[in-house]
PQR file with spaces between the fields and no chain letter, atoms N, CA, C, O and H, PARSE charges and radii, in Angstrom:
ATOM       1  N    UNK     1     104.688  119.587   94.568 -0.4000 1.5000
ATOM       2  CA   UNK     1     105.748  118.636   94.771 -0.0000 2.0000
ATOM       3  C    UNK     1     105.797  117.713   93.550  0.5500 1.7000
ATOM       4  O    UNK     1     104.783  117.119   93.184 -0.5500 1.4000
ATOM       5  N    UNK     2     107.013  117.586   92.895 -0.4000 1.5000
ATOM       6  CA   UNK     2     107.019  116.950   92.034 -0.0000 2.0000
ATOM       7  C    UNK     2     107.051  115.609   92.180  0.5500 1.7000
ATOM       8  O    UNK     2     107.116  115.140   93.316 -0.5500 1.4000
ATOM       9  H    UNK     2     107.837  118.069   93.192  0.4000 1.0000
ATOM      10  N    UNK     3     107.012  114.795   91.078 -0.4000 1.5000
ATOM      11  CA   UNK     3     107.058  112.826   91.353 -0.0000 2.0000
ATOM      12  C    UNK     3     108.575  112.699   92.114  0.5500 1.7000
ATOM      13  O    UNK     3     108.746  112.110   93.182 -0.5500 1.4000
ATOM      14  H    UNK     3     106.960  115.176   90.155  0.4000 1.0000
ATOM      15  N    UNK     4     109.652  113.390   91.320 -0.4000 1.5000
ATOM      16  CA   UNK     4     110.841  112.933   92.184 -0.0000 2.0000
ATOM      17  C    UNK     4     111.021  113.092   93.024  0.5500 1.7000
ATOM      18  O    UNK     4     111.714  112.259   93.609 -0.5500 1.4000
ATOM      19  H    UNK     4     109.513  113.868   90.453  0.4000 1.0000
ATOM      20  N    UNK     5     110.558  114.248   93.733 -0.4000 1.5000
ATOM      21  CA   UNK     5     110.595  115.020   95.284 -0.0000 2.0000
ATOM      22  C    UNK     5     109.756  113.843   95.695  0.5500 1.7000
ATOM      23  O    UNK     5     110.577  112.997   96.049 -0.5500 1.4000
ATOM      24  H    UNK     5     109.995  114.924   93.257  0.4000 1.0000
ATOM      25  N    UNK     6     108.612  113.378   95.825 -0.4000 1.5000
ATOM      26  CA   UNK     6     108.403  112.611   96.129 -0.0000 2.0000
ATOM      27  C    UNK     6     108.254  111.087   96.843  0.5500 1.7000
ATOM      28  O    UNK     6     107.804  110.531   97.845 -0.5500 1.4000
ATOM      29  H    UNK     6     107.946  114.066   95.537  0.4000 1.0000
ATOM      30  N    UNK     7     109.025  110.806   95.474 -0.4000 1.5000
ATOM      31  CA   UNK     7     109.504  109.446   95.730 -0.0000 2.0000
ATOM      32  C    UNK     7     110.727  109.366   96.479  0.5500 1.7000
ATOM      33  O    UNK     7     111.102  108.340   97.047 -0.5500 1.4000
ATOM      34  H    UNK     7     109.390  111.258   94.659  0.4000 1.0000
ATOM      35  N    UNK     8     111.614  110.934   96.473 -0.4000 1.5000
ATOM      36  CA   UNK     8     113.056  110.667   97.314 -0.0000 2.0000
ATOM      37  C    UNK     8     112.172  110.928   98.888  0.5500 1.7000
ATOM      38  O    UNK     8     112.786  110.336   99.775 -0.5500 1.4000
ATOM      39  H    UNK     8     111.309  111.767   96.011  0.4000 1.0000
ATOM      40  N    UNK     9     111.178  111.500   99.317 -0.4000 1.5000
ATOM      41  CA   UNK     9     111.096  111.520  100.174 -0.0000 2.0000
ATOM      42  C    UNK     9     110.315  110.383  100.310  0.5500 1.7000
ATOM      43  O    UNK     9     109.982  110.737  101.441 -0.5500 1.4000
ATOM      44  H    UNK     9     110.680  111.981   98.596  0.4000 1.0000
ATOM      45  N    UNK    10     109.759  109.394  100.179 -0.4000 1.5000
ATOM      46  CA   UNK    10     109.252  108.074  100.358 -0.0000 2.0000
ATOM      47  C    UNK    10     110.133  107.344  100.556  0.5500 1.7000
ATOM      48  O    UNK    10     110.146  106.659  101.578 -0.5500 1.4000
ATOM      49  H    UNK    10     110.030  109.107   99.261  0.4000 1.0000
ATOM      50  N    UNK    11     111.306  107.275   99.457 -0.4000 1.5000
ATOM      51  CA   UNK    11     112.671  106.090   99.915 -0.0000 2.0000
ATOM      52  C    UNK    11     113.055  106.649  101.289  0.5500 1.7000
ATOM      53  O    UNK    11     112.783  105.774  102.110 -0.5500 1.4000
ATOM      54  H    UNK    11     111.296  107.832   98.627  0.4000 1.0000
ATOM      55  N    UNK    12     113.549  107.684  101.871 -0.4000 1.5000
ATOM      56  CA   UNK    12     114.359  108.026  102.825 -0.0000 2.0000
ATOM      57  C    UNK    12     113.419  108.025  104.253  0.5500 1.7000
ATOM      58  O    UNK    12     113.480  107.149  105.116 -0.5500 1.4000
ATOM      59  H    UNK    12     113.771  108.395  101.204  0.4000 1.0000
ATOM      60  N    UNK    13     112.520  109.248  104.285 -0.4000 1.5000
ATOM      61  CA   UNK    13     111.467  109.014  106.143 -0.0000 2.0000
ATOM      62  C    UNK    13     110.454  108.242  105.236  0.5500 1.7000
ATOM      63  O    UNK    13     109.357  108.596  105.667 -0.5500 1.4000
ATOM      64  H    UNK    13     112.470  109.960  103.584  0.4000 1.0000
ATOM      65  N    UNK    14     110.326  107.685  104.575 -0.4000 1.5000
ATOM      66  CA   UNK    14     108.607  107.098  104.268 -0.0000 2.0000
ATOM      67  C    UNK    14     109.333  105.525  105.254  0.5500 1.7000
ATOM      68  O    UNK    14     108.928  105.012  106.297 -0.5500 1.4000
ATOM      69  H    UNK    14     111.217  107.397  104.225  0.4000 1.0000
ATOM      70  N    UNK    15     110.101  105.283  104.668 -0.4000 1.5000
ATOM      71  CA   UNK    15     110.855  104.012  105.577 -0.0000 2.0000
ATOM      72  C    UNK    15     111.329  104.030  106.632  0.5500 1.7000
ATOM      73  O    UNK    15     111.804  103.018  107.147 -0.5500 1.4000
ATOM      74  H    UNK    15     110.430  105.700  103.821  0.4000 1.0000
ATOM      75  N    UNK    16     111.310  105.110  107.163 -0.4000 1.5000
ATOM      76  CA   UNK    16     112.150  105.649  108.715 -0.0000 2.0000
ATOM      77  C    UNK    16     110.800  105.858  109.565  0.5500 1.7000
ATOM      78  O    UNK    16     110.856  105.884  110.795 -0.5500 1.4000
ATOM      79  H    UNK    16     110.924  105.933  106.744  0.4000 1.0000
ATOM      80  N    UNK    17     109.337  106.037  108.733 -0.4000 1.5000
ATOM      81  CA   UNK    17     108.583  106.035  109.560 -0.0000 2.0000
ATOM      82  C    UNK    17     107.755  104.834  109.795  0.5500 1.7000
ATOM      83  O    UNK    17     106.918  104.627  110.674 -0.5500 1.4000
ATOM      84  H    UNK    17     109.292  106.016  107.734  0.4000 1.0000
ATOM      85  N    UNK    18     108.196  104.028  108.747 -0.4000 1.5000
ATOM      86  CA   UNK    18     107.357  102.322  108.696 -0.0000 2.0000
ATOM      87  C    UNK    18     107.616  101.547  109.719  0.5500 1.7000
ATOM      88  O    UNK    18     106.942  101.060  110.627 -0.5500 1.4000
ATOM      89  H    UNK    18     108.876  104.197  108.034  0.4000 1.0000
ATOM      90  N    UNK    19     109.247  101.508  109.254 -0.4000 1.5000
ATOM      91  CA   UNK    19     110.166  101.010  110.497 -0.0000 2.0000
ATOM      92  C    UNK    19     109.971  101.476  112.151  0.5500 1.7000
ATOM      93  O    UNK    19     110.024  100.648  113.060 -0.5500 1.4000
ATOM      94  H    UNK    19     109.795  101.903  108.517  0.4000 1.0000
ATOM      95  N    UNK    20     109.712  103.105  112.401 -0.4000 1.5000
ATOM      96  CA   UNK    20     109.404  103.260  113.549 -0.0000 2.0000
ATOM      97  C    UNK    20     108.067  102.200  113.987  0.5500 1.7000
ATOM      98  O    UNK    20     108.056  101.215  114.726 -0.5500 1.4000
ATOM      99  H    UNK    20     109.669  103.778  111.662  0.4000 1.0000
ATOM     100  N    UNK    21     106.985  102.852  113.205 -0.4000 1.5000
ATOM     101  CA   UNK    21     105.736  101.943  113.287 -0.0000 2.0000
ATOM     102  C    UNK    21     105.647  100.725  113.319  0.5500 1.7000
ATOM     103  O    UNK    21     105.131  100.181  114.295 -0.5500 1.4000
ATOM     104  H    UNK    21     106.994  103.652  112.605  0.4000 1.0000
ATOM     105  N    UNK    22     105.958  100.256  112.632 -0.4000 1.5000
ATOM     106  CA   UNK    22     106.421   98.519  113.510 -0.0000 2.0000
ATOM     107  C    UNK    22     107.042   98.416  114.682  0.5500 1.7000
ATOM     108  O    UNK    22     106.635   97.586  115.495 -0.5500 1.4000
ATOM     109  H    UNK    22     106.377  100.697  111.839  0.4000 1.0000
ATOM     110  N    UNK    23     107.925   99.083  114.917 -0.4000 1.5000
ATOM     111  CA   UNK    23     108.861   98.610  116.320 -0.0000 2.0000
ATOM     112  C    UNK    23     107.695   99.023  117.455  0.5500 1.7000
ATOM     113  O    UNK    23     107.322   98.284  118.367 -0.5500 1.4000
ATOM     114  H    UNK    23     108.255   99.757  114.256  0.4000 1.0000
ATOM     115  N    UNK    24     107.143  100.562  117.142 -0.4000 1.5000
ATOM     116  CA   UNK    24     106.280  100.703  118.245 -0.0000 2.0000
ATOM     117  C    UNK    24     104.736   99.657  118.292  0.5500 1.7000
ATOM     118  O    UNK    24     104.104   99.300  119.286 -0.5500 1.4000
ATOM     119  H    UNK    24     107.445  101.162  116.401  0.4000 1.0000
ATOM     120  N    UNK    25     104.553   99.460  117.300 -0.4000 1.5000
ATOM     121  CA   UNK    25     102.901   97.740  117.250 -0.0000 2.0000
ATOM     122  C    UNK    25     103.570   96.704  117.470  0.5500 1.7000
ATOM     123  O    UNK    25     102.948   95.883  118.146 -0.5500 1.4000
ATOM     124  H    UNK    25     105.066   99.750  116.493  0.4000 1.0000
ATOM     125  N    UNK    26     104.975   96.287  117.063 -0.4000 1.5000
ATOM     126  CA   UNK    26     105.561   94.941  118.112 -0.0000 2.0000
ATOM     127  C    UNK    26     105.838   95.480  119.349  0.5500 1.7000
ATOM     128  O    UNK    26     105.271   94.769  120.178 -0.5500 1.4000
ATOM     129  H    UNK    26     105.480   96.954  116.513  0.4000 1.0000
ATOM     130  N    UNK    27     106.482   96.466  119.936 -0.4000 1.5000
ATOM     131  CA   UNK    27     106.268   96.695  121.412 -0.0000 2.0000
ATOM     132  C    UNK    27     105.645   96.592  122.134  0.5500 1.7000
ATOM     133  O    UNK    27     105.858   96.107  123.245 -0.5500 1.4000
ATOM     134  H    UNK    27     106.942   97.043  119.262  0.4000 1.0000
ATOM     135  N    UNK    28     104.251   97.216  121.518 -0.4000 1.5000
ATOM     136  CA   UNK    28     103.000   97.450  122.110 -0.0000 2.0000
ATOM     137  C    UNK    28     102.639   96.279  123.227  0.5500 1.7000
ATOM     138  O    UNK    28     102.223   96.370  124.382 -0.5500 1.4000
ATOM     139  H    UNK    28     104.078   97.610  120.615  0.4000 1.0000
ATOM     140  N    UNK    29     102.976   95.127  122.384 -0.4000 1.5000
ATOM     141  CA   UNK    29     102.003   93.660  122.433 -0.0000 2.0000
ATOM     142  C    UNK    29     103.233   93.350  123.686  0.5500 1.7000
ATOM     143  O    UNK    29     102.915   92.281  124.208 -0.5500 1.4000
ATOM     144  H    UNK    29     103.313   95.053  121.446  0.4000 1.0000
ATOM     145  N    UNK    30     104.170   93.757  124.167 -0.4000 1.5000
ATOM     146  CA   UNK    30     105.011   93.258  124.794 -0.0000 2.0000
ATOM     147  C    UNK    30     104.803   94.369  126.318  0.5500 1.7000
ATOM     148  O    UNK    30     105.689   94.454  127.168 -0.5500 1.4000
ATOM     149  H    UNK    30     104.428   94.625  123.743  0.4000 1.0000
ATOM     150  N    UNK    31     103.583   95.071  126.397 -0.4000 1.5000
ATOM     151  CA   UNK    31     103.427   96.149  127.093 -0.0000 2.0000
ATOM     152  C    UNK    31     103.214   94.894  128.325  0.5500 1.7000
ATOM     153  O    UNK    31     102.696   93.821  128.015 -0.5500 1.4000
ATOM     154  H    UNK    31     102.863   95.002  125.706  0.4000 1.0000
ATOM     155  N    UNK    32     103.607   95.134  129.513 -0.4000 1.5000
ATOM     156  CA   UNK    32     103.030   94.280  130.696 -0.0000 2.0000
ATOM     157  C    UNK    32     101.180   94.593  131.096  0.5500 1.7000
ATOM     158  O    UNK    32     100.419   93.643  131.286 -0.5500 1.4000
ATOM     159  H    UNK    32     104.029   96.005  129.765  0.4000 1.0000
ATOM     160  N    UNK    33     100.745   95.946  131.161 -0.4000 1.5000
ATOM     161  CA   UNK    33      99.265   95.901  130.945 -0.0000 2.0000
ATOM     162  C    UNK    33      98.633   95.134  130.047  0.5500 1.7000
ATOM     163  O    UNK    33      97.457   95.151  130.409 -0.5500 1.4000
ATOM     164  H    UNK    33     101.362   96.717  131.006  0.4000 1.0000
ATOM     165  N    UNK    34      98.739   94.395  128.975 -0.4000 1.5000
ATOM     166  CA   UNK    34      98.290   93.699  127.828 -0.0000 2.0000
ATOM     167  C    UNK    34      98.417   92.412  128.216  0.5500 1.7000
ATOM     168  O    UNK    34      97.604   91.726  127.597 -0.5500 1.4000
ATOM     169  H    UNK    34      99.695   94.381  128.681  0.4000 1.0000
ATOM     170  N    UNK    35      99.266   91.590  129.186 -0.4000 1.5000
ATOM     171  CA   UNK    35      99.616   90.172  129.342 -0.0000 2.0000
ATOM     172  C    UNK    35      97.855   89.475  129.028  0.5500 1.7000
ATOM     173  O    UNK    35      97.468   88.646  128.205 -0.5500 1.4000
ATOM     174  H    UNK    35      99.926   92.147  129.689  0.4000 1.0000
ATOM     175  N    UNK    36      96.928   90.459  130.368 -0.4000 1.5000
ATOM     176  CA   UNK    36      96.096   89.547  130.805 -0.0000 2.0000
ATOM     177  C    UNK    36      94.585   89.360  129.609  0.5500 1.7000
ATOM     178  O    UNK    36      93.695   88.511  129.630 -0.5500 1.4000
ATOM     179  H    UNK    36      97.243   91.132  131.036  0.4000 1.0000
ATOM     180  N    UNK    37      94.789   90.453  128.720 -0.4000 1.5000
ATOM     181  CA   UNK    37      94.342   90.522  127.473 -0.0000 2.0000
ATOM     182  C    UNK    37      94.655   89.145  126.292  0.5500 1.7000
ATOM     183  O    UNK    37      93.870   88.384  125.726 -0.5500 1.4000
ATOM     184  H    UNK    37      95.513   91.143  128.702  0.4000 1.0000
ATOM     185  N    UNK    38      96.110   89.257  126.256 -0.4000 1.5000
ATOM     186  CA   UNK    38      96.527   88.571  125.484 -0.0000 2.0000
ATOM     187  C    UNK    38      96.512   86.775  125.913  0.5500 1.7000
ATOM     188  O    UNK    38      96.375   85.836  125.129 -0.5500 1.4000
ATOM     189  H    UNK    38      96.747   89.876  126.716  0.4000 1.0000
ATOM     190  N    UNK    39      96.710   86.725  127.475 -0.4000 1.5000
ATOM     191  CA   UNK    39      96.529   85.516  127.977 -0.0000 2.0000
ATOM     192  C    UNK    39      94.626   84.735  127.840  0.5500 1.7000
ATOM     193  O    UNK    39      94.241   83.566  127.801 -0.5500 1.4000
ATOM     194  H    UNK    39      96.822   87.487  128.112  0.4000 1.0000
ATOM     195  N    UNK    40      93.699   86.374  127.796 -0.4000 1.5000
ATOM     196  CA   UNK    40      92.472   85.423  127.691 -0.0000 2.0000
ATOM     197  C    UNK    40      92.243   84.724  126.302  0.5500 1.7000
ATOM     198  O    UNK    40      91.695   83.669  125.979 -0.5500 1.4000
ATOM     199  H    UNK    40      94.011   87.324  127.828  0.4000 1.0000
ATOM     200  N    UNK    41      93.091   86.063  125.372 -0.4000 1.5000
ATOM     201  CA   UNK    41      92.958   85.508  123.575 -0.0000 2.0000
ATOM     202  C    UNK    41      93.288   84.461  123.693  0.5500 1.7000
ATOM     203  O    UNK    41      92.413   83.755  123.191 -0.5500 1.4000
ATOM     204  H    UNK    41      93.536   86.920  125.634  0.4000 1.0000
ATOM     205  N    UNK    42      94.243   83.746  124.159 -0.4000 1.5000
ATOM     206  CA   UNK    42      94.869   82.527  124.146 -0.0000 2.0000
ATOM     207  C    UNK    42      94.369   81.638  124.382  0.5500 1.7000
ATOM     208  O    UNK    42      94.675   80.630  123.746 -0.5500 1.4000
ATOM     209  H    UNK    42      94.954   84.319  124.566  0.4000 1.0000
ATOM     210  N    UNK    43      93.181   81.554  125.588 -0.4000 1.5000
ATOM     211  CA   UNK    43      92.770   80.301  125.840 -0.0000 2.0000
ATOM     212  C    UNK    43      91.122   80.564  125.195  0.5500 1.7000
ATOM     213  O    UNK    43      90.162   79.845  125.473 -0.5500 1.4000
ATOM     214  H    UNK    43      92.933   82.374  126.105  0.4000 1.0000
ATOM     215  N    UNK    44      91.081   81.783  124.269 -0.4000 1.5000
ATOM     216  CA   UNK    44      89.332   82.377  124.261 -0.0000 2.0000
ATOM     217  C    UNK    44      88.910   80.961  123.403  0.5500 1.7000
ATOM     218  O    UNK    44      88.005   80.173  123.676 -0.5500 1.4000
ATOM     219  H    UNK    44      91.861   82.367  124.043  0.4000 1.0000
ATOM     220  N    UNK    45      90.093   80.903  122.022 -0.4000 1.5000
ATOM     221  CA   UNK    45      89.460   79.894  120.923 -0.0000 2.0000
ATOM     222  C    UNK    45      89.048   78.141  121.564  0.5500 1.7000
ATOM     223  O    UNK    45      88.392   77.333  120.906 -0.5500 1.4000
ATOM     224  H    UNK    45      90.828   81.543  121.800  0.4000 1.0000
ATOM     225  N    UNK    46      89.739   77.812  123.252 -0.4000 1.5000
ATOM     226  CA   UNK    46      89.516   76.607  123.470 -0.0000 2.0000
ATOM     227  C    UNK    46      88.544   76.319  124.534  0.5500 1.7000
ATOM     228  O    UNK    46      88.116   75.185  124.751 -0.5500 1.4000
ATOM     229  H    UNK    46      90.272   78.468  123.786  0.4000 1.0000
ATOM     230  N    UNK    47      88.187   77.417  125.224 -0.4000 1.5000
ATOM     231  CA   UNK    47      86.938   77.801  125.705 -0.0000 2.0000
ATOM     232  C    UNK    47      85.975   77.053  125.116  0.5500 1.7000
ATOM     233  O    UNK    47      85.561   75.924  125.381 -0.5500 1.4000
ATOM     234  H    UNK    47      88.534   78.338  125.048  0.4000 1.0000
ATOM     235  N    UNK    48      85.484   78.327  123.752 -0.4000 1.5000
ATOM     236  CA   UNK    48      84.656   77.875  122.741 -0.0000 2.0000
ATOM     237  C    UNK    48      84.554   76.469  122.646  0.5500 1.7000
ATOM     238  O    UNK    48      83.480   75.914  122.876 -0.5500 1.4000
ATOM     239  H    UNK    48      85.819   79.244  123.536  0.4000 1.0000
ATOM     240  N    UNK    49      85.888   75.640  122.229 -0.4000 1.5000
ATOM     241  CA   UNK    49      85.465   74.186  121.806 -0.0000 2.0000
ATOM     242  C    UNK    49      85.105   73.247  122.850  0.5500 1.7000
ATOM     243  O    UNK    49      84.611   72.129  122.713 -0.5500 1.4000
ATOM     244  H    UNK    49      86.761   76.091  122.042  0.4000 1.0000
ATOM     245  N    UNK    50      85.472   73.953  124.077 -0.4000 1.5000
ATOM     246  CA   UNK    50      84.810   72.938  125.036 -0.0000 2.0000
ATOM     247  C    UNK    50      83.463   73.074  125.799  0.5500 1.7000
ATOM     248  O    UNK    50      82.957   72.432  126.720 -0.5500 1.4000
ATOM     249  H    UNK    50      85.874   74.862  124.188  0.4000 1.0000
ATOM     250  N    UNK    51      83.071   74.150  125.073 -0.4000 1.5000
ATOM     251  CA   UNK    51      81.688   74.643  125.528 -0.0000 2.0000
ATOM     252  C    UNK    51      80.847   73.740  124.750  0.5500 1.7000
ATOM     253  O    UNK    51      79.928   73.102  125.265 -0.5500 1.4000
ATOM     254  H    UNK    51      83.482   74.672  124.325  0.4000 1.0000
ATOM     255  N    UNK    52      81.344   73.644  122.741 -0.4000 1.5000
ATOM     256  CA   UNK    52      80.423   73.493  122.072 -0.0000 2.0000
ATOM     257  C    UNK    52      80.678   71.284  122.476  0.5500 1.7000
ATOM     258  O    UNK    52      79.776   70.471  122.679 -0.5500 1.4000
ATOM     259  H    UNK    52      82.090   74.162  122.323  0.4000 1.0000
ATOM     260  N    UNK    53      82.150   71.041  122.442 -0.4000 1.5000
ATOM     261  CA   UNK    53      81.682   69.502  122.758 -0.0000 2.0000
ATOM     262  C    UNK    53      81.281   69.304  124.398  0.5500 1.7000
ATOM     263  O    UNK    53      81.642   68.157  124.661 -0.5500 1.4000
ATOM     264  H    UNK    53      82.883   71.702  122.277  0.4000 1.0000
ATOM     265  N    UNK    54      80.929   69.672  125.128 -0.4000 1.5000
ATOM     266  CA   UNK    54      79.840   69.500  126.262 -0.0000 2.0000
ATOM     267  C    UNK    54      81.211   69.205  127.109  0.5500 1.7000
ATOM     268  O    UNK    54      81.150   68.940  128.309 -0.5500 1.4000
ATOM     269  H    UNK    54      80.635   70.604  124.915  0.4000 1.0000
């Protein structure tokens, strides 16, 4: 495969597959199984600080 073959196929699906890939890792996070994951991240970092000031 040459450099130009290449690179035309990088401009055209190399971006058609980036673009998929993002839409499906921002979806992901919007999955309803994940809420209760994402709800402990949320409070994990203030946990911590109220553990360490007593």
């Amino acid at each position: 495969m040459s450099y130009d073959a290449l690179r035309h196929f990088a401009d055209s699906w190399g971006l058609v597959a980036m673009v998929g890939m993002f839409l499906v890792f921002v979806g992901w996070t919007f999955l309803p199984r994940a809420r209760a994951e994402h709800e402990r991240a949320a409070i994990m970092i203030l946990e911590d600080e109220e553990q360490a000031n007593g």
